[in-house]
N, C-alpha and C positions, 0 to 999 in steps of 0.2 A: 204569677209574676210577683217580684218581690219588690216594696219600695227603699225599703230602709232596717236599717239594727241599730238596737242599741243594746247596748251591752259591756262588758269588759275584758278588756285588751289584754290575751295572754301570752302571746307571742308578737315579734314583728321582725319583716327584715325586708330588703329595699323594695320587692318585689312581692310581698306576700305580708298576711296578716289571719289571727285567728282570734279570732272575738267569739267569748263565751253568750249567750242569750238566753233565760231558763234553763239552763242543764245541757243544752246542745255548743259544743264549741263548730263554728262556724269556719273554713279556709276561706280568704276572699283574695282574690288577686289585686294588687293596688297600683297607681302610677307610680315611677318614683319620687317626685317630689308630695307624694302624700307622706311613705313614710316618715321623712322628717318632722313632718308637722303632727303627726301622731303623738296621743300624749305618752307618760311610762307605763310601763307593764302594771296588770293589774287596777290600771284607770277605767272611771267609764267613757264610754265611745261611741259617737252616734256615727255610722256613715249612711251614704244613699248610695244603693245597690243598683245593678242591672245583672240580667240574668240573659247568658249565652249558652243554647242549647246546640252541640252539634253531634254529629251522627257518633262522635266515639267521647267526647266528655259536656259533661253541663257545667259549667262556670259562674261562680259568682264574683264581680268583678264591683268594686268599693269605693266611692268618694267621700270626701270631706263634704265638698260646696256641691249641692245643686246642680249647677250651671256646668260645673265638669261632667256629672254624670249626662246631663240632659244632651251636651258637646259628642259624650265619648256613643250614645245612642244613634247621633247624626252621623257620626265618621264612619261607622260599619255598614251605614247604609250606600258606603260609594264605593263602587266597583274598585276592586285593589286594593282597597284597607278592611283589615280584617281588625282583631279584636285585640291581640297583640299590638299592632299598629297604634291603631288610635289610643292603645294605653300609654303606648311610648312617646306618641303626640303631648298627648297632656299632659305627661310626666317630665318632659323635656323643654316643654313653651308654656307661659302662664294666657290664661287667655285673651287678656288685653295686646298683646303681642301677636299670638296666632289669630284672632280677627280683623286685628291692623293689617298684618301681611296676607289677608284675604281679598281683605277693598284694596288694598294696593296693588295684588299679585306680583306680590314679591316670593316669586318662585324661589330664587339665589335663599332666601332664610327660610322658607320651605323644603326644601330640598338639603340641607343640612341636618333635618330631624333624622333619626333612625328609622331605618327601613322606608325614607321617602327619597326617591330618586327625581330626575329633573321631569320626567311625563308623570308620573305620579302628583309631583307639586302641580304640574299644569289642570291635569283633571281636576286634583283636589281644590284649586282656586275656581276653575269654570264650576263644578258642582256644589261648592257649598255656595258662593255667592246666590245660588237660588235657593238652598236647603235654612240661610239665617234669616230666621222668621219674626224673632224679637226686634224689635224697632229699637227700643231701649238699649240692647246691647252695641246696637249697629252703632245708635247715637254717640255712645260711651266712647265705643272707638276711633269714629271719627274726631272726637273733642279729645282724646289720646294724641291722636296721631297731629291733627293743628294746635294741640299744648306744646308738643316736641317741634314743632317746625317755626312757631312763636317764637320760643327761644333762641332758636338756631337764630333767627330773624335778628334780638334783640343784639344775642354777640357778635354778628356780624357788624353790627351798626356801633361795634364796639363796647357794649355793657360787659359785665363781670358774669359768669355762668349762676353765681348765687344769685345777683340782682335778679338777671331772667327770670330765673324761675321765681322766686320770690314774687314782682309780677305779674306773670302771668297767673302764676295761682290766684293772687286777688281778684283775675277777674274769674274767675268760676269756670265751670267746663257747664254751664248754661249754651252760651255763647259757642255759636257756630261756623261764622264768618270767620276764617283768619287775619282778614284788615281791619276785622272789627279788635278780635283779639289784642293785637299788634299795637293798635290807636288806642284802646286804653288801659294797655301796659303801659305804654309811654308815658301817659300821665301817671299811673303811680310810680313810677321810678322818680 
């Protein structure tokens, strides 16, 4: 099992990358928004790896962050997403967003990724909702998701879209209540 490479980036294209490491140049398949963030040829380049054996190729498949690789090892584990899939998952939703519309099941921006169809989003929301084990991340999302609904709150009530946010950012994504949230944005506006 592989955790990671570092090495130097001699190729790349949206979907694909080869990274030299000791004398062995590496193929790794990538999400697409990895490529962009990818430095220039020739750089060095750490990614965190997972490895896909199946009965006619072994794959190794490449992130930047962690938390993508750690993601895209959970999505292969649900019936209907394969390895493809959850790279196109990642590669097309950041994951502040794809965890949001988990606790939400928001099928409707689930079901917009590629290759996820309207049953596929619904499984995908019933199973991962039990597969997201990090407490941390769950937290992050929910204080995501009541940052954005704060807002909405503050311009309804008439404030400017920069006040809002401005606002709410002072009070920190500690805070979990969104009346809490709400009551002291209002005082710093």
């Amino acid at each position: 099992m592989y955790e990671s490479i570092k090495g130097i980036l001699k190729e790349k294209e949206p979907l694909k990358a080869i990274v030299e490491a000791s004398g062995i140049s590496y193929r790794l398949a990538i999400p697409l928004n990895t490529f962009s963030r990818l430095p220039t040829l020739d750089s060095p380049v750490s990614l965190y790896l997972s490895q896909v054996i199946r009965e006619d190729s072994h794959t190794l498949y490449a992130f930047l962050e962690k938390p993508e690789r750690d993601l895209f090892e959970v999505l292969i584990t649900i019936s209907g997403i394969g390895p493809k899939t959850a790279v196109g998952i990642i590669g097309h939703m950041d994951m502040q967003t794809f965890q949001s519309a988990i606790l939400n099941a928001d099928t409707r921006l689930l079901s917009k990724l590629p290759g996820i169809g309207k049953k596929t989003a619904e499984r995908l929301v019933l199973e991962m909702r039990d597969k997201i084990k990090n407490k941390k991340e769950i937290h992050l999302a929910i204080a995501d998701h009541h940052f954005s609904d704060a807002v909405n709150a503050l311009m309804n009530l008439g404030y400017g879209v920069l006040d809002a946010q401005k606002a709410v950012q002072t009070v920190g994504k500690e805070e979990t209540d969104l009346g809490k949230i709400i009551t002291l944005a209002l005082k710093k506006i």
